[in-house]
N, C-alpha and C positions, 0 to 999 in steps of 0.2 A: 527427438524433434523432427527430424528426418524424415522418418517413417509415419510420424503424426497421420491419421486420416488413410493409410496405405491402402489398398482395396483388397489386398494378398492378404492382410492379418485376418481377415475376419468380417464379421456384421453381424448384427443384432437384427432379429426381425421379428416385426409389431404386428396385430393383426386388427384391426376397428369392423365390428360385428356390423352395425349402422349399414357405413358404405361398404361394406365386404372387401376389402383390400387389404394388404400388403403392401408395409412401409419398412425399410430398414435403413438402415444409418451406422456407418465407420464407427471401428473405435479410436479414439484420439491416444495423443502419449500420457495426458492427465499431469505434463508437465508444467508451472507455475510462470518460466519464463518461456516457454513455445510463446511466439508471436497468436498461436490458436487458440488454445487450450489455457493462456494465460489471462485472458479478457474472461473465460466462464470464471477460471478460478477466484475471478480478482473480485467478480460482481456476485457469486454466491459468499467471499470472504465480506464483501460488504453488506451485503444481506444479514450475514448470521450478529456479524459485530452492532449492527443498528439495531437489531430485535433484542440486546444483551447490553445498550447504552440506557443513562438514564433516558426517564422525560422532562427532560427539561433544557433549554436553550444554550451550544455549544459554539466554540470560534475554533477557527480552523489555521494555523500559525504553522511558518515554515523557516527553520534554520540553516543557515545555511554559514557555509565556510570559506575564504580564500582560495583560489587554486595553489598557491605555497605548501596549503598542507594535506591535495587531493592526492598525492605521489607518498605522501607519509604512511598514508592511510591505507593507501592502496598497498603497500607491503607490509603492515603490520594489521591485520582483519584484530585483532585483538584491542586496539584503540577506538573501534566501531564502539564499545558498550564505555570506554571513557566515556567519547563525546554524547551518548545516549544518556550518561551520567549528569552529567553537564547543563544537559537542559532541562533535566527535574530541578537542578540546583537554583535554575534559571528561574523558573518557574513558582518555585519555594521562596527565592525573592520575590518576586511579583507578587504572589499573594498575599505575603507578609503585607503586602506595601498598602496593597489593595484593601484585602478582605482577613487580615490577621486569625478572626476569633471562627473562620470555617473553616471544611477539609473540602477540598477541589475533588474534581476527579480527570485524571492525566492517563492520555493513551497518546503513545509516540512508534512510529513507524520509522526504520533506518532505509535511506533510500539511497545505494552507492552507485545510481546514472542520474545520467541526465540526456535529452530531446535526439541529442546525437550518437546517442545508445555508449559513448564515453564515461568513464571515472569522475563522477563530481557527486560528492558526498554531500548529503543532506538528512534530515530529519525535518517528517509532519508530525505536528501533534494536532490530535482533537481534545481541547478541554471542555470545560465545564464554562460558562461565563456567570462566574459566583461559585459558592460551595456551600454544605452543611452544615448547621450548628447543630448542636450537644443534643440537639432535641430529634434533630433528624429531620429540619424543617430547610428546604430550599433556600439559600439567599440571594438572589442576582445583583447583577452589580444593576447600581443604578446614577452612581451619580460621574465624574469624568474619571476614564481611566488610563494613565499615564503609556502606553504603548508605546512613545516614543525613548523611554529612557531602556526599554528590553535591549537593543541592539546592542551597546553599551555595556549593561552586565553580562550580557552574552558572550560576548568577547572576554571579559576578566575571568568569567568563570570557566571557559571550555582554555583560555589557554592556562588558564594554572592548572587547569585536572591533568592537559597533556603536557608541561612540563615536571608535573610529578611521575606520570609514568614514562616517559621518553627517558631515558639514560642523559645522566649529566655532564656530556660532552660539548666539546666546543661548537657542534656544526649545530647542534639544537639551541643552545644558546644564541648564539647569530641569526639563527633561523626566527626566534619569538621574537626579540629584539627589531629585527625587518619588518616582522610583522603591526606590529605596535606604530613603527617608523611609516609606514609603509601606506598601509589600509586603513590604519587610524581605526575607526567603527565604520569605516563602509563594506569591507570585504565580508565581514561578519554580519550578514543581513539577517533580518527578522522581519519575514513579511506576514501580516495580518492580516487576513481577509474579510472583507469589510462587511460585509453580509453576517446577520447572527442567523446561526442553520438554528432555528428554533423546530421547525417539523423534521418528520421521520423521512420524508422525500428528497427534502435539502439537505440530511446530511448524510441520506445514504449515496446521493447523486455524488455529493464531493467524495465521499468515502471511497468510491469508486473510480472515479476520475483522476481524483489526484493523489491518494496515498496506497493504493494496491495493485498499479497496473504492473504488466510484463515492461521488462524492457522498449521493446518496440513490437507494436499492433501487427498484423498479417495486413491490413490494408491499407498501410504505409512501405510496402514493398512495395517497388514498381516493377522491378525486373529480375530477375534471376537465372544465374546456368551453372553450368561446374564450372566459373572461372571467378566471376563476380558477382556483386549484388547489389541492386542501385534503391536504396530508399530515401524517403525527403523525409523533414520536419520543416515547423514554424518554429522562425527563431522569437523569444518572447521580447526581447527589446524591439525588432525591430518591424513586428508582426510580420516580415514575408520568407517566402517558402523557400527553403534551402537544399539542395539534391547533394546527395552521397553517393558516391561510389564506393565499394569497400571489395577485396580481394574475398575469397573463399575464406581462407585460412583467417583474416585480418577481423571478419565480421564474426567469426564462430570464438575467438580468443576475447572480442568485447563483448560479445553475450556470456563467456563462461568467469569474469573476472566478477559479475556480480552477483554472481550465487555463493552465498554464504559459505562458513566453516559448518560442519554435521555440529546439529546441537544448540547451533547460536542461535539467541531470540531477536529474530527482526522485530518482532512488535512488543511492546512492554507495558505493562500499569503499573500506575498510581496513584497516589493519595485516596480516596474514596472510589474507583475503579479496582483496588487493589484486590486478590483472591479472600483476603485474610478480612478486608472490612465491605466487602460488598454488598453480604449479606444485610448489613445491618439496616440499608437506606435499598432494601430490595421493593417496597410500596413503589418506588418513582423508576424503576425499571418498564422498558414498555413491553416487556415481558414477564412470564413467570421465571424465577434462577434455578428451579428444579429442570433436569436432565428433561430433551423432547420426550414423548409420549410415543409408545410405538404406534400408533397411530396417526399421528402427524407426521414419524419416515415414511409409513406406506402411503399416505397422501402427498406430498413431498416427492416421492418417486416413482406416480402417474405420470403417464407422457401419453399426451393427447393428440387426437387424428388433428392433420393441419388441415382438414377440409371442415367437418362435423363438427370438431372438439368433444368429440365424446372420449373415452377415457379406453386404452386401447390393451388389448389384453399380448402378454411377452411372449410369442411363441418358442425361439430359442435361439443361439448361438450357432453358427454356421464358418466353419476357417473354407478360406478359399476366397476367390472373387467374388462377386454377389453377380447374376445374369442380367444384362442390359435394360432387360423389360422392367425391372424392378424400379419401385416411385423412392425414391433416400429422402432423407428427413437431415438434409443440410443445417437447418438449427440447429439439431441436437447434438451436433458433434462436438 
């Protein structure tokens, strides 16, 4: 992340016949949480997931948990796919509740920050609103649907899954028991967003926004040196703007705490999203489920003159600095 953008690595450079110029542009780290590199990733990761969702009208629900059990969490990365458990369970209720005689389709994202680039574990899910019958025909929900009782089995469900896996010691015992005591169903939120993303625009915008970003944006830094690093966020209760200061060492240990274990799946499917039954309700995809076409990579991986827009041919790879006089292609980085 460091090195992101460095001018010493290298450059690519384009050549657009049209205006006869020369464009080249940095290579980045192509890392997922770079404050950089993490905003292309998160909006091509939202891109591909929207073109590979049904057609048909989705809600956007976010889990969330006590801080009681962010510290739990945080030393045991192995209770991430509990609670990721938990709310399919969650969910398999609610649809029972709802829509019993279809199959949904559930994608859930584990997201372990939060605004102040800190430890606070959560999960989005984007569903379906309604599911499939035997027939493979659409059902939306149409008549009221109980939202407010989720919060509630939310909670029953994610802490029995985690007192099954926690060891049956006294400090966990004490621990749910508080919790129960404690938070009651408020710590355990379930927030619903009230908007149904029925187009491919609204739910790639949220898909992007709220379930795939990096930790913290690059234009939410204000300041930086080798000593400190000063970023803001909005805080969400109270909509205003909050400044951090953070140490060298203090900001690079909360950026590296939420990158996964090798292996782990941040993002999961189910029920009718699932690898196994996708295929079957593939007509309501707003794509084809067959692999891209080599011809839609090599259209796909045009990069066009920011003056013309004509389509610009790759002259080559170059290590070293690139010369002053050179025009960069700052978006493409």
């Amino acid at each position: 992340m460091l090195s992101c953008k460095d001018e010493k690595k290298g450059f690519l450079t384009y050549h657009c016949k049209k205006c006869n110029e020369d464009h080249i542009f940095c290579l980045g780290c192509n890392s997922r949480i770079c404050s950089r590199c993490g905003k292309r990733y998160a909006d091509d990761w939202a891109e591909s997931l929207v073109e590979n969702t049904f057609d048909v009208p989705h809600k956007h629900i976010v889990f969330g948990l006590p801080p009681a059990l962010w510290a739990e969490l945080r030393c045991d990365r192995k209770a991430w796919k509990v609670v990721m458990d938990a709310v399919i369970e969650t969910m398999k209720w609610f649809y029972g509740l709802t829509c019993s005689d279809v199959k949904p389709g559930v994608i859930i994202v584990a997201h372990p920050f939060g605004k102040d680039v800190q430890f606070k574990f959560h999960v989005h899910g984007i569903v379906t609103k309604g599911g499939f019958d035997n027939k493979g025909k659409f059902i939306e929900w149409t008549r009221f649907v109980p939202f407010g009782k989720l919060h509630k089995k939310w909670m029953w469900f994610v802490c029995e899954a985690l007192k099954r896996y926690f060891p049956k010691i006294e400090r966990y015992s004490k621990l749910f028991d508080m919790l129960w005591v404690k938070y009651g169903n408020v710590g355990f939120y379930v927030n619903v967003c009230k908007p149904t993303l029925r187009t491919k625009k609204e739910l790639a915008r949220y898909v992007a926004r709220y379930v795939r970003h990096p930790a913290i944006a690059d234009s939410r830094i204000m300041y930086f040196d080798d000593k400190v690093v000063a970023f803001y966020y909005i805080d969400t209760k109270t909509k205003r703007k909050v400044d951090v200061v953070m140490k060298i060492e203090e900001f690079i240990l909360a950026l590296l705490q939420h990158i996964p274990d090798r292996q782990f799946k941040m993002i999961r499917h189910y029920g009718a999203y699932s690898r196994t039954t996708k295929k079957i309700y593939a007509k309501h995809l707003r794509r084809s489920i067959n692999q891209c076409k080599p011809e839609n990579l090599i259209k796909n991986s045009r990069i066009r003159c920011p003056k013309c827009g004509s389509v610009m041919e790759k002259v080559g790879f170059t290590r070293g600095k690139p010369p002053p006089d050179k025009n960069k292609l700052e978006a493409w980085a």
